[in-house]
N, C-alpha and C positions, 0 to 999 in steps of 0.2 A: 340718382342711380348711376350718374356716368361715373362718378368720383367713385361709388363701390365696385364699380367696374374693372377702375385702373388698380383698384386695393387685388381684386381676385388676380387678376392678369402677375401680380407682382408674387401674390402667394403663388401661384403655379409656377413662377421661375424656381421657387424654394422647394417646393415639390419635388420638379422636375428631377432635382440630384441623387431620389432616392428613389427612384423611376423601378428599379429591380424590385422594391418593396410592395409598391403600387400594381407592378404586374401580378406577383402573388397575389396580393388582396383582391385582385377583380381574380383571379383563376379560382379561389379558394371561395369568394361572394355567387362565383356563376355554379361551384358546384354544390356549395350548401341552398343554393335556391333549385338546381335541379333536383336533389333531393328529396327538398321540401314538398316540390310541388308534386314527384313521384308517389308520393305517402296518399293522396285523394284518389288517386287511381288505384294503388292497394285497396284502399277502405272499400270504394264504390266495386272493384271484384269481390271483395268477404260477402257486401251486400248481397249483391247477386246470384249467391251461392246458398242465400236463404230464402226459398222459394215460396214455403210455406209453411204451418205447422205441421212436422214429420219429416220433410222435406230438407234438409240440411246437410251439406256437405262437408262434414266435421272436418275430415282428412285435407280438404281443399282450402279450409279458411288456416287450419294450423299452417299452413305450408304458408300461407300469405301474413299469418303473426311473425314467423321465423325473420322470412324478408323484410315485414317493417321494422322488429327489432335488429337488424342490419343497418338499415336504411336509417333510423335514429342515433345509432350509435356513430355512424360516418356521418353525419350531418351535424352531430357533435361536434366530432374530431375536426372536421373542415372549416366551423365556424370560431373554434376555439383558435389555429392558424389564423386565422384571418385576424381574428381579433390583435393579435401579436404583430402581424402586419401592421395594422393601421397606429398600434401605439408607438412602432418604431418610426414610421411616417411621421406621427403628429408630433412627438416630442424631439427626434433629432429637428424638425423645422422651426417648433420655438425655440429648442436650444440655439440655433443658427442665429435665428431673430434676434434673441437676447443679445447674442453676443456682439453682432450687428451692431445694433442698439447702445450696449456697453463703450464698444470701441468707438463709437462715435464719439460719445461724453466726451473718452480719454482725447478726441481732436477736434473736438469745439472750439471755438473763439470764448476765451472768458467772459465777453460784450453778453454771448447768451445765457453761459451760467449765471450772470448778473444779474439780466434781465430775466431768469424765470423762476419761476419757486423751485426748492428744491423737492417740497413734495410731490408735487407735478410730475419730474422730472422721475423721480422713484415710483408714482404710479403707473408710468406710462410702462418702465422697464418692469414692474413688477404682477400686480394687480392686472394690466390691459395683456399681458401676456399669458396670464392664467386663464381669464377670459376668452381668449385668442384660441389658449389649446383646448379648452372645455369643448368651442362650439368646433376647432378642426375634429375633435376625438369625434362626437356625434356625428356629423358630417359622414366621416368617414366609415364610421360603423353600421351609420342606414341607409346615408344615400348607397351606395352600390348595389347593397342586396335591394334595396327599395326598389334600384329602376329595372335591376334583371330580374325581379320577380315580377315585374309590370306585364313586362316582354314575354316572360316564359309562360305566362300565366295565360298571357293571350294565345302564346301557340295550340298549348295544351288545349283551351276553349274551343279555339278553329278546330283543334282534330274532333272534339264530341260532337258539338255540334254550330256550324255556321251561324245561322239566327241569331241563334241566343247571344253570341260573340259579337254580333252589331248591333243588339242593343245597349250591352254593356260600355262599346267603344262609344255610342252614340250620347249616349248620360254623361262620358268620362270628361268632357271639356267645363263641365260647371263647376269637376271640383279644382280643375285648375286656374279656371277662373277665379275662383275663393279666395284660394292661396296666395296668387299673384297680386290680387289689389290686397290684400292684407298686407302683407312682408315691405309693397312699396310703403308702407304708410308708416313700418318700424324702425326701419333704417336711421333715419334722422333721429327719433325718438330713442334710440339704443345709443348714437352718435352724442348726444345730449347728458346723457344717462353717465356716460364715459368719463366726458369732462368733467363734470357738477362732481364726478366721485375721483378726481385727480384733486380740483380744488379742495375738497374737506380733507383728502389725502394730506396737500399742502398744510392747512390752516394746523389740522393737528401736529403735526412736526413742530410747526413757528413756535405753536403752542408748548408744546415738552418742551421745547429746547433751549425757551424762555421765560419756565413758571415761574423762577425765583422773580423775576422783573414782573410778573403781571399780579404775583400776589406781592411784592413789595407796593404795588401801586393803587391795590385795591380795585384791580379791573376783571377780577374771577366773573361777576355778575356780567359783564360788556363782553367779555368772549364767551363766555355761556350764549349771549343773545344771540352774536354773530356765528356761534357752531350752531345753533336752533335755526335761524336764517338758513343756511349752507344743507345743512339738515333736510329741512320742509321743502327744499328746490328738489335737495335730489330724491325725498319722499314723492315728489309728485309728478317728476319724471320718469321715476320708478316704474311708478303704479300706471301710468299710461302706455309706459312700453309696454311692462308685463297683459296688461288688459288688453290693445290689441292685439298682442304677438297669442297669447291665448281663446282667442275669440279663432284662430284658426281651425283647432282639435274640434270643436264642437259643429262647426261651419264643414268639415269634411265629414267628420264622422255623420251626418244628416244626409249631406251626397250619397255617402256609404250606402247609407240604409234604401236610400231609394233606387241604388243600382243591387241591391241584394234583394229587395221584393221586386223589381221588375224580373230578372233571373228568375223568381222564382214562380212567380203568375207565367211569364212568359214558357217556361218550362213546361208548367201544369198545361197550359194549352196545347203544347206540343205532345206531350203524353196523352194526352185524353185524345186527341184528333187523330194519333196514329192507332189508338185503339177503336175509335170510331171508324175511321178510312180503313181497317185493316193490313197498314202500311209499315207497323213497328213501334212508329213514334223515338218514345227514349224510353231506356228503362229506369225502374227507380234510382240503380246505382250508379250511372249515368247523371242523372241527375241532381243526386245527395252530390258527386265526384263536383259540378258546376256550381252548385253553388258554394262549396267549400274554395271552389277557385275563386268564384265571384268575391267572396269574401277574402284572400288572400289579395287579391286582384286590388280591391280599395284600399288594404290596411298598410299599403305605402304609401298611397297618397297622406293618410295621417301623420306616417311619421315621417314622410318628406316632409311637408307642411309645416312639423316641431322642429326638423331640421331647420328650415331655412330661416325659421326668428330667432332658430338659436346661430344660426352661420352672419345673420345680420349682424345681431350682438360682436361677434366674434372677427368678421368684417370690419364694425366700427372700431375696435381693439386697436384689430393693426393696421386699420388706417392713422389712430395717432402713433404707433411704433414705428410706422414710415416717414410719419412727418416729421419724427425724431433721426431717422436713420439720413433721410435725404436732405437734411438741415446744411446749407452753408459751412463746409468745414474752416479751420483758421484757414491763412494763404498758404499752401503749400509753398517747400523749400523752393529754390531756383535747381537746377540742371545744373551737377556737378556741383553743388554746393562744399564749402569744405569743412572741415572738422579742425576747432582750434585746440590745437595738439599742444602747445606749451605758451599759453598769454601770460605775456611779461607785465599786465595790470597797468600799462594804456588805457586810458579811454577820452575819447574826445566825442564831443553832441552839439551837431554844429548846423544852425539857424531850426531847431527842431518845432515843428507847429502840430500841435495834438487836442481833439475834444471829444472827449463821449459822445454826444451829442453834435451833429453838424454846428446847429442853430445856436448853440453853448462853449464860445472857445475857450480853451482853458490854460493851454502853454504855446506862448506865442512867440516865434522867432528866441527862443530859449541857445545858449552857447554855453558851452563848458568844455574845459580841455582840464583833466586828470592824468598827473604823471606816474609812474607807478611807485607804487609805494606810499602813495599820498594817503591824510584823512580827510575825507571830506564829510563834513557835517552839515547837513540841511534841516533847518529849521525855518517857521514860518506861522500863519494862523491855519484853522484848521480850514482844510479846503482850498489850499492855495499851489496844490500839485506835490507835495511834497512826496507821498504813497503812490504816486503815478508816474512821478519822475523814474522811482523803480519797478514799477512797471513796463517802464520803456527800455530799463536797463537788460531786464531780465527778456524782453521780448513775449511777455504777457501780452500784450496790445504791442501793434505796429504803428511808427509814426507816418502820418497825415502829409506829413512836407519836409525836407530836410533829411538827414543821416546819424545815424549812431555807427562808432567805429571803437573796434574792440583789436590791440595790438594792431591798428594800423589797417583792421580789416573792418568792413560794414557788412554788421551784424546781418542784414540781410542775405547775403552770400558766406553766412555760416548755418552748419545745422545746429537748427535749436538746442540738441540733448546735447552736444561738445559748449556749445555757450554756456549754459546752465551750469554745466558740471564746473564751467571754472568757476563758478560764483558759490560761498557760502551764505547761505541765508536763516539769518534768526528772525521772525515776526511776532508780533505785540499778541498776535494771535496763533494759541500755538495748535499742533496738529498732532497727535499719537493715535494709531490705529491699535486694534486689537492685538494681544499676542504679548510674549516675553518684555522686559525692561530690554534687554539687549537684543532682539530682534528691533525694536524701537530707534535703540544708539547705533547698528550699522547697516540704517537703510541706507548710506551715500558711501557709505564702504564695509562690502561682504564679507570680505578676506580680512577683515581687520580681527588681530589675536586679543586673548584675553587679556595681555597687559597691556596693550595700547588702547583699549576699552576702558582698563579701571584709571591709567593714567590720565586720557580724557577727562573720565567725570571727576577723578583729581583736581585738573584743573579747573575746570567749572564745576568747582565745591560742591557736586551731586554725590560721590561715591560715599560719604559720612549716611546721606537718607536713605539712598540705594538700601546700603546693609543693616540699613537699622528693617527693613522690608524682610515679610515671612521667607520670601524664596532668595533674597539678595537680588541677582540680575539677573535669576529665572521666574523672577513674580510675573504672573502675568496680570495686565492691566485689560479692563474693559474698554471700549470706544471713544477716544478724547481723555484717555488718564485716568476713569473712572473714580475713584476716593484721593487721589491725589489731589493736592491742593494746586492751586495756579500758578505759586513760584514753586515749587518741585516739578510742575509739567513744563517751566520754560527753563528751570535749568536743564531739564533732558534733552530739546533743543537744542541749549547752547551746545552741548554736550557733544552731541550726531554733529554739530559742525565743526566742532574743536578736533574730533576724532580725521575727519575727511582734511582738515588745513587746506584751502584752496587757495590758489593767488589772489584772487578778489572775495571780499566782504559787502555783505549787505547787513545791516543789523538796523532794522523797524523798532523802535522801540523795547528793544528786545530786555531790559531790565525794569519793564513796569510793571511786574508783579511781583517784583523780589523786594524782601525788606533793605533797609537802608545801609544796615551792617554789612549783609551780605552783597549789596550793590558795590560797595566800595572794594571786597574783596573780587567781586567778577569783573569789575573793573578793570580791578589791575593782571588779570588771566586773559580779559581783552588787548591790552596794553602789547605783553606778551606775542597775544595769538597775529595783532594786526600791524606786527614789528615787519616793514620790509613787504606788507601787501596793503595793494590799493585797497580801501574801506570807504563805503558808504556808509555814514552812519542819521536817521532818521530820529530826532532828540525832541522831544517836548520840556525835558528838564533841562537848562539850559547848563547846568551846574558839571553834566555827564561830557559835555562837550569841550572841555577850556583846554582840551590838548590837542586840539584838531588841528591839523598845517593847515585847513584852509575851512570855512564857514559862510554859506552861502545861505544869504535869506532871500527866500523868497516870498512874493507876494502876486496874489492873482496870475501864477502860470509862468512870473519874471523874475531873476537873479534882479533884486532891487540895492541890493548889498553886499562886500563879500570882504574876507579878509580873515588874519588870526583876530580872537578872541581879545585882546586887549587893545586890539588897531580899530576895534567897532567899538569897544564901548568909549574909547576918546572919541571918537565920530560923533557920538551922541545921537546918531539915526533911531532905526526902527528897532534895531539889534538891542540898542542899549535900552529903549525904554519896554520890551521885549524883557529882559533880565531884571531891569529894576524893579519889573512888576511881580515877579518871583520871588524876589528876595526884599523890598520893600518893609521896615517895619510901621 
């Protein structure tokens, strides 16, 4: 309960902003329950005006129809405001939330997107937020009127009659007793409920994302088991949330009942004794009026009661939304950090100590000094730092021990978006988001015109498939390239990089899913592109490499080798038996 605690306290700061909206809603909640509660005291005057058979006061009851039909028609109008209120409440605060939540992603440390699933991460911002505003909407929509009809109801009582009013207050603590040990007992179970449906969120993702691999392997039957597993956990946490958070309505609504025959026994006493004492007692319509209260009187405690297993629920939501918003962001810049305005493609990495893992080092006391204009080729086995060496280039991860220094400056005491923008980067894995072919080619430059587009994929021999495409460079593609094959999604890559020309190069593997023809030809568009700027180039074909000024192999996290291409393989080291094993017949 304390941790739901600190969750409410956290929602009320988001609240809080929309505080003019929240005034309305409790003005327009206090007047639709004044209203409401005005409507029993109507009735109980109509009653009263029918005395006996003959005896009726036709002209006196119309006059009090008139009124109630006022009185409904404004109790309308003010709960329909209100209603309007609380939806602008609830969904600008998940909208806030979400976006919250979004912009965090966008300045995470990679360490976390690494470490967590990405369906996790997509249920938390998606699914736990819908959840969030369901149970803020209800919230919002009964509790107010719930607890000013509690109060108003009570007044009203006091004025008819005293008594009766203390017996109803005297009953009223059992149904809050109900409620309260209920609601403790969902929290957790709703908090359970949350996760268990973030992981099947996860698993299904891993799952689409990687069918061709699980039926190339024949593993449909093993994740069938493991989504049935995942499945029956969150079936059965389900079902116990829902089964206590339900066990509330029925557990009040029985309170109800016994504070609406006590009203009412208690009443019949009070009428019959004043007609015995000859003292007045109450009259029928008096009476019919209390217990129409009495019964208005309980019927928030029910839906307070459905509110609060649905606010638990809703509690647990964005209790993971927070643990997502309050997460560890990367290191922030340094004060005054500066912006590298024109890098002449320096780079030096000097005694560098880096591990994922404390307890796992990986690049130990690492050096390199890159002059500009260099190529540098890094090759190695797999897992020997090679993909994290640019990592550290790019300031994806920060290093452990040591400096990266970029035109003579350390990266550190630069902002990230100026570092990056110097660098062009092609990866073995590529990335296209929804939208045009050329919305695609000038995410790293906006302003870029239509012939410096088509000249681009020119050079990286895209513009021939381009137009062979229904729309040319207005096709638009779905999520990740959609029917596009693998080497048409990485020459559009090359592409958005060829178009931007930055002083430095990264290129990850960047020709491994192009055919071999066409390798030779990007190639030499490479050749070209990384004439006069520093390149990093990340090679598992050793064959892509033989024009590099410099070739660095590494092993286990260390430059074990290094030199041009024909200076290692007379070495006869690691390098050479590294090639011959490639080329070998």
């Amino acid at each position: 309960m304390k941790e739901s605690r600190k969750t409410i306290k956290k929602v009320l700061r988001y609240i809080g902003k929309y505080s003019i909206y929240l005034a309305f809603a409790l003005i327009f909640a206090a007047i639709t329950v004044a209203l409401t509660l005005y409507l029993p005291i109507l009735t109980g005057n109509a009653l009263d005006l029918i005395i006996e058979k003959g005896l009726v006061d036709f002209t006196g009851i119309y006059q009090i129809l008139k009124q109630m039909a006022l009185v409904i028609l404004l109790t309308a109008a003010a709960q329909w405001l209100m209603n309007i209120c609380n939806n602008k409440i609830t969904y600008h605060v998940v909208r806030d939330i979400r976006y919250e939540a979004f912009r965090k992603i966008q300045n995470l440390p990679l360490k976390y997107i690494d470490s967590h699933s990405y369906g996790d991460i997509v249920s938390r911002v998606i699914a736990d937020a819908d959840q969030f505003a369901d149970g803020l909407l209800m919230g919002f929509t009964q509790l107010f009127t719930g607890i000013i009809t509690i109060f108003g109801t009570l007044g009203f009582m006091l004025a008819i009659n005293v008594k009766i009013t203390v017996v109803v207050v005297l009953v009223t603590p059992l149904s809050l007793f109900v409620a309260n040990f209920i609601a403790k007992r969902t929290y957790s179970m709703f908090r359970l409920q949350s996760q268990t449906r973030g992981e099947q969120t996860a698993f299904i993702d891993e799952m689409i994302g990687n069918q061709k691999v699980v039926q190339a392997f024949g593993q449909q039957e093993r994740m069938l088991e493991r989504f049935d597993e995942i499945n029956g956990r969150l079936e059965k946490c389900s079902l116990k949330a829902t089964f206590f958070s339900s066990l509330t309505n029925p557990c009040t609504r029985f309170v109800n009942s016994i504070v609406y025959a006590c009203v009412g026994v208690t009443g019949a006493f009070v009428a019959i004794m004043g007609i015995v004492n000859g003292t007045g007692g109450i009259s029928v319509g008096k009476l019919s009026c209390l217990l129409s209260y009495a019964n208005q009187y309980t019927k928030p405690f029910n839906e307070i009661s459905g509110v609060i297993t649905e606010l638990q629920n809703a509690i647990a939501c964005a209790g993971r939304l927070f643990e997502l918003i309050e997460e560890e962001p990367q290191i922030p810049e340094v004060q005054n950090a500066t912006k590298l305005e024109h890098p002449d493609g320096n780079v030096e990495l000097s005694h560098v100590f880096f591990s994922y893992v404390p307890e796992q080092k990986l690049i130990k006391d690492f050096n390199l000094s890159v002059k500009a204009g260099q190529r540098v080729a890094i090759v190695g086995p797999t897992g020997c730092g090679k993909t994290t060496l640019i990592n550290l280039l790019m300031r994806f991860y920060d290093v452990d021990g040591g400096e990266i220094k970029v035109s003579g400056t350390n990266i550190r005491n630069l902002t990230r978006k100026s570092l990056r923008k110097g660098y062009g980067m092609v990866l073995q894995d590529t990335w296209l988001r929804e939208g045009t072919i050329r919305e695609n080619l000038v995410i790293g430059k906006p302003d870029a015109t239509e012939a410096e587009i088509i000249e681009a994929a020119k050079a990286a021999h895209a513009h021939s498939f381009i137009k062979r495409l229904p729309n040319g460079y207005d096709t638009i593609i779905t999520e990740d390239g959609g029917s596009l094959s693998q080497g048409q999604k990485q020459l559009l890559c090359i592409t958005r990089v060829m178009l931007c020309l930055p002083p430095m190069l990264i290129l990850d593997e960047a020709t491994s899913s192009i055919d071999t023809r066409t390798e030779i030809r990007i190639q030499k568009a490479f050749a070209r592109m990384m004439d006069g700027r520093t390149s990093f180039i990340v090679a598992h074909r050793l064959s892509t490499i033989k024009e590099a000024d410099i070739i660095l192999v590494m092993k286990d996290g260390n430059i074990i080798e290094q030199g041009k291409h024909e200076e290692l393989l007379l070495k006869g080291g690691f390098y050479a038996n590294l090639y011959q094993s490639q080329f070998a017949h």
